[in-house]
C-alpha positions in Angstrom: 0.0 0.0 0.0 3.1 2.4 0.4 3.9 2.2 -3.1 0.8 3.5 -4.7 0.3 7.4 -5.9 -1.4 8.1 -2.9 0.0 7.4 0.3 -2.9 5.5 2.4 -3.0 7.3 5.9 -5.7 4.4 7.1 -5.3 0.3 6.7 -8.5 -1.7 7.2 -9.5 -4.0 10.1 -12.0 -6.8 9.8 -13.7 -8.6 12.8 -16.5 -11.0 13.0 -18.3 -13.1 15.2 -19.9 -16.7 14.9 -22.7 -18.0 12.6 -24.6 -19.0 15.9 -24.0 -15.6 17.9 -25.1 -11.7 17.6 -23.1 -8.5 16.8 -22.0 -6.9 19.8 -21.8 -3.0 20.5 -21.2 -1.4 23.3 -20.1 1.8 22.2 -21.9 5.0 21.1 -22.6 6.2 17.9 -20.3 8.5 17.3 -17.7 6.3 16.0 -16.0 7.1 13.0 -14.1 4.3 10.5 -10.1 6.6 10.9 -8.6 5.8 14.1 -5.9 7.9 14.7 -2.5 6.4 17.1 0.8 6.7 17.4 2.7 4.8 15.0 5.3 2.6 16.7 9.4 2.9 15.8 10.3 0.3 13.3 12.0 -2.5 15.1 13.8 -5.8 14.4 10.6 -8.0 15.2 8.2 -6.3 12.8 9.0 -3.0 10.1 5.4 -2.2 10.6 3.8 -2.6 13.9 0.8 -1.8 14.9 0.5 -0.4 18.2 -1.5 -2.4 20.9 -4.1 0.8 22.0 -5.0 0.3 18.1 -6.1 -2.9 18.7 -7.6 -2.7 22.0 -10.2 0.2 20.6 -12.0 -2.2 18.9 -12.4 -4.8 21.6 -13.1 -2.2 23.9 -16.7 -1.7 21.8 -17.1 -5.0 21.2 -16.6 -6.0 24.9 -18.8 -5.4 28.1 -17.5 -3.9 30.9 -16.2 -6.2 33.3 -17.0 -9.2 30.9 -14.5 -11.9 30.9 -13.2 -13.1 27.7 -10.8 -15.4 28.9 -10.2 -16.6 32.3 -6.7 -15.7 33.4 -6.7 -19.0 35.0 -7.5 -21.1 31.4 -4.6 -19.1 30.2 -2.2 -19.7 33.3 -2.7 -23.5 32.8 -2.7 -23.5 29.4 1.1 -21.8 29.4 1.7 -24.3 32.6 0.7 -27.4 30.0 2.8 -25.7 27.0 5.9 -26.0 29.3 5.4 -29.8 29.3 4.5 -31.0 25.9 5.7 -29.4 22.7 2.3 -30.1 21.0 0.6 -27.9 23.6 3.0 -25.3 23.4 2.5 -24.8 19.9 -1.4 -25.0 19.8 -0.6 -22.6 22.7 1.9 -20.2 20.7 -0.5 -20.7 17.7 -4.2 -20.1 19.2 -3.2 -17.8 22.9 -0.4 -15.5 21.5 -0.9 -15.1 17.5 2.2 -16.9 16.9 3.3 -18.4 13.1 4.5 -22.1 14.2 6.2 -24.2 12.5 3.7 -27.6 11.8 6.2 -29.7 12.8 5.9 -30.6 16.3 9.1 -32.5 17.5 7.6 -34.9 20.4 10.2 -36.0 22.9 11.9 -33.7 25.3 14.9 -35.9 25.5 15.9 -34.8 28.9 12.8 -36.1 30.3 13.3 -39.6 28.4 17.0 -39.6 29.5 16.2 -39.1 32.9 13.6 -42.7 32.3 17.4 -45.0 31.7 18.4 -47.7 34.2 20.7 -50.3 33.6 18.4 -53.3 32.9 19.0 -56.8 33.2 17.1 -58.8 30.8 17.1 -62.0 33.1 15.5 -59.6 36.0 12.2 -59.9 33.8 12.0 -63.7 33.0 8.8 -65.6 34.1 7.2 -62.3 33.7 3.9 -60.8 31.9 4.4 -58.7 29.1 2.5 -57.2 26.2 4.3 -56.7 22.7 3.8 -54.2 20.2 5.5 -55.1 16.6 6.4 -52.7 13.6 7.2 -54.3 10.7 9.9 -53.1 7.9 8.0 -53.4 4.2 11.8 -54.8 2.5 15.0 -53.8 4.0 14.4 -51.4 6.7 14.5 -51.7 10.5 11.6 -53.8 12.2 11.3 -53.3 16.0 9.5 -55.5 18.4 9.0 -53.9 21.8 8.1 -55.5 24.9 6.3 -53.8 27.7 6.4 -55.1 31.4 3.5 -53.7 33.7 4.4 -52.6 37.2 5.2 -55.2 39.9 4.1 -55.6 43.2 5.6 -52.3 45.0 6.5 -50.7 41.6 4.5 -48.0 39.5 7.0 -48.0 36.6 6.2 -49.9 33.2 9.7 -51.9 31.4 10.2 -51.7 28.2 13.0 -54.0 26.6 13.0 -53.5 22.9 14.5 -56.0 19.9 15.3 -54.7 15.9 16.1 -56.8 13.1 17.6 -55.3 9.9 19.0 -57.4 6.9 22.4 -58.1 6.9 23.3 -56.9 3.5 21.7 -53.4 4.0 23.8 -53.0 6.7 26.9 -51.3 5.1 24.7 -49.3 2.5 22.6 -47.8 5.3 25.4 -46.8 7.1 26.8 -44.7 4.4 24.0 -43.2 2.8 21.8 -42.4 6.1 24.7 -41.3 8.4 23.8 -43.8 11.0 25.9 -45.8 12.8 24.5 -49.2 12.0 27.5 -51.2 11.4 28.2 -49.7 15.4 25.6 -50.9 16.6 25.6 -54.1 15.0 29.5 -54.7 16.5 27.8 -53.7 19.7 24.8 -56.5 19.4 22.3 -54.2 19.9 19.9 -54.8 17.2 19.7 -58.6 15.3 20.6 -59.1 11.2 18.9 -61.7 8.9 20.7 -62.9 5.5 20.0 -61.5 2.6 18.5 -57.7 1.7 15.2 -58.1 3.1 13.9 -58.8 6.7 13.3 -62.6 7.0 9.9 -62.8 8.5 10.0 -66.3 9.5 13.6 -65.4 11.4 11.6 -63.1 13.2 8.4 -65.7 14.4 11.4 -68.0 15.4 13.0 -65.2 17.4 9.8 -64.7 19.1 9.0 -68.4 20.0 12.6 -68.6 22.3 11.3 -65.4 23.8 7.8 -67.1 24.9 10.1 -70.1 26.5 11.9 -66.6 28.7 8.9 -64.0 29.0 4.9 -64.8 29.7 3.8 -62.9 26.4 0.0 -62.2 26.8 -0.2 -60.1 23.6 1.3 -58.9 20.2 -0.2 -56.0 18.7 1.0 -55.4 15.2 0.4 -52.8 12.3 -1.6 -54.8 10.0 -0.9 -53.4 6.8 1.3 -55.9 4.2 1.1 -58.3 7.3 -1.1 -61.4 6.2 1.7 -64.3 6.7 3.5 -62.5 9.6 0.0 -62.5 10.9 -1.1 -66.4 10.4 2.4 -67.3 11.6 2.3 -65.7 14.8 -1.5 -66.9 15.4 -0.2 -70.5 15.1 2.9 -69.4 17.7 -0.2 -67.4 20.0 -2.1 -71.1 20.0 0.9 -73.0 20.9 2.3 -70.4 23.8 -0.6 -68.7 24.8 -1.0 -65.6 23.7 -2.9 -63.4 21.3 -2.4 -61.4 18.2 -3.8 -58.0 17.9 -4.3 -56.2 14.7 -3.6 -52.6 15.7 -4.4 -49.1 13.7 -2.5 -46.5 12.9 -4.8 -43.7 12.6 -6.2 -40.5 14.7 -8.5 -43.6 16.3 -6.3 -46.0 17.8 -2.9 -44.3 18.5 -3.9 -41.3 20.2 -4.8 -42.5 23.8 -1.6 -44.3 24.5 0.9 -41.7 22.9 -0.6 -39.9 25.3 -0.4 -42.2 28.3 3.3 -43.0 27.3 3.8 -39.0 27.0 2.9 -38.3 30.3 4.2 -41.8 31.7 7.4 -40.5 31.0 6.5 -36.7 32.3 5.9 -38.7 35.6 8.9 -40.9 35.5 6.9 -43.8 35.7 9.5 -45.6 32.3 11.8 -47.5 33.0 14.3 -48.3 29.8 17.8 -49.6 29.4 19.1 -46.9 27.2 19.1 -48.7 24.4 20.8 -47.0 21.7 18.1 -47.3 18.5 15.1 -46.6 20.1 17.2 -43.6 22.0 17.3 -42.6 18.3 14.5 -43.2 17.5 13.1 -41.4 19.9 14.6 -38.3 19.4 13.7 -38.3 16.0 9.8 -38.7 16.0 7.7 -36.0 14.7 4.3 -35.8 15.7 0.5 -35.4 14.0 -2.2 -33.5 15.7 -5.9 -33.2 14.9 -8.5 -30.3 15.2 -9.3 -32.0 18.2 -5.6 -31.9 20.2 -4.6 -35.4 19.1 -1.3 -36.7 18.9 0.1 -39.4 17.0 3.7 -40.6 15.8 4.0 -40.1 11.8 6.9 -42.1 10.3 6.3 -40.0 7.3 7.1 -36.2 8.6 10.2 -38.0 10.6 12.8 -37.6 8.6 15.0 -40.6 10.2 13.7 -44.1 11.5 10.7 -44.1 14.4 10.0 -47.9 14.3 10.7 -48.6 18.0 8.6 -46.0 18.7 5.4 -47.1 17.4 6.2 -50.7 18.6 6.5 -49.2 22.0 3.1 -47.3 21.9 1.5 -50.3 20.9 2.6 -52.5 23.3 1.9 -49.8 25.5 -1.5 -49.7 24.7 -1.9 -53.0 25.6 -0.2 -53.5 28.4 -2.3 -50.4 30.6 -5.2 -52.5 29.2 -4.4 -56.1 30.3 -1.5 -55.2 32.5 -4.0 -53.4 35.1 -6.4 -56.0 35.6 -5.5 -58.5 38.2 -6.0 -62.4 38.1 -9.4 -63.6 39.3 -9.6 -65.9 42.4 -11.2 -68.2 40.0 -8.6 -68.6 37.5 -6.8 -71.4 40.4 -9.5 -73.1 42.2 -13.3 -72.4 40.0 -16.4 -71.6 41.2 -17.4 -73.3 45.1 -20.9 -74.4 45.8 -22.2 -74.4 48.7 
């Protein structure tokens, strides 16, 4: 507007109100459409600022005297809320002060998760119940099976122990063109290879069976999409060993609820992992989605590096605050009496 013949000595201002409600006034009628304020000096943040009594005139009409528009309190533990979780502090940023976020919401404050790392002893957790949550690799990426202990007797903290397969001959080509240590981490036996270029399925159902003969698996939850054998193969394991397989979504309707358990499990230091060193990196790398509604969900596709052992976690998760938290009946030893 600067540029034109005439220099503009006004800039328009719209405001509204909803479909459902009424126009407002509570001013006179002597109100003109030029406003005349102080221009504010150009700064750093913004060349042309508007000054804030400009924009408090017309909330002054709109707004009755004493009215509250918004609690101070809402506002207080909205900003309290932002602190914790960096999908609330950019619906916060966004929606309470005006801001332009980035849409991006990185989910993990890693100094929360760190804090979660104990030096875990497999053997520690044989003989006991956990739940499983499985993500599987389409060809020759990672797949990550994650198991998730529910607290013991005197303990308010769930386990997780977590497992990743990638094909052997991937290994070296990984390394190289995605900058991650792989070939490290193989050396240091923290994730398993199978032969060839892509993940050996059946490898994996084996790997699984010798972990029903050390842990009581009660349930795998697994994405279901491209998993029809995986699927039937572990159903036949489930029969044998006792446990079930649980087709799991990946959507706004399924994943939701337990990121957000597992977000503030770990807010409340109530993780307990080994510091395993892929799913450390993992979780620093996973990007979240959120709905209209305030809804959170890992998306492997806005992650620009590898989030499997996530998702496998929050699966498992899901399950295991489920099944975990219901205690065995009376009736599962000794039946019904008569009397």
């Amino acid at each position: 507007m600067g540029r034109s013949p005439y220099q503009w000595q006004h800039e328009p201002i719209l405001y509204g109100w909803l479909k459902t409600g009424t126009h407002k006034w509570y001013a006179g009628r002597s109100e003109a459409t030029i406003w005349n304020f102080a221009k504010p000096k150009k700064n750093s943040d913004h060349p042309t600022s508007k000054p804030l009594d400009l924009l408090a005139y017309p909330i002054k009409n709109s707004s009755q005297a004493n009215g509250i528009v918004l609690p101070m309190e809402t506002v207080q533990a909205a900003y309290e809320q932002a602190k914790q979780n960096p999908a609330e502090e950019m619906h916060f940023r966004q929606f309470r002060l005006n801001e332009w976020c980035n849409a991006d919401i990185r989910w993990m404050p890693m100094d929360k998760w760190d804090v979660c790392g104990e030096d875990l002893n497999p053997e520690d957790y044989e003989g006991r119940e956990c739940y499983c949550g499985l993500d599987l690799s389409s060809t020759g990426d990672l797949t990550a099976l994650v198991l998730v202990f529910p607290p013991g007797p005197g303990d308010a903290k769930y386990t997780i122990l977590p497992f990743y397969w990638l094909p052997e001959d991937v290994i070296d080509l990984r390394t190289r063109r995605d900058h991650v240590p792989y070939a490290v981490w193989k050396k240091m036996g923290v994730f398993n290879t199978t032969e060839g270029n892509v993940v050996d399925y059946d490898y994996i159902v084996a790997f699984i069976a010798k972990l029903t003969e050390r842990f009581r698996i009660r349930e795998i939850a697994y994405d279901c999409y491209g998993a029809d054998k995986i699927r039937r193969d572990l159903e036949e394991l489930g029969a044998e060993h006792g446990f079930v397989v649980f087709p799991f979504g990946q959507g706004f309707i399924s994943m939701p609820p337990p990121s957000k358990d597992f977000y503030q499990f770990v807010m409340e230091g109530r993780i307990r992992h080994g510091r395993h060193p892929v799913l450390d990196w993992n979780m620093a790398n996973v990007i979240v989605d959120q709905d209209a509604a305030g809804n959170i969900k890992p998306n492997k596709k806005k992650s620009t590096e590898k989030i499997d052992g996530v998702v496998a976690l929050v699966m498992g998760l899901a399950r295991a605050t489920i099944g975990g938290g219901v205690a065995e009946s009376v009736y599962d030893g000794r039946g019904i009496l008569f009397v």
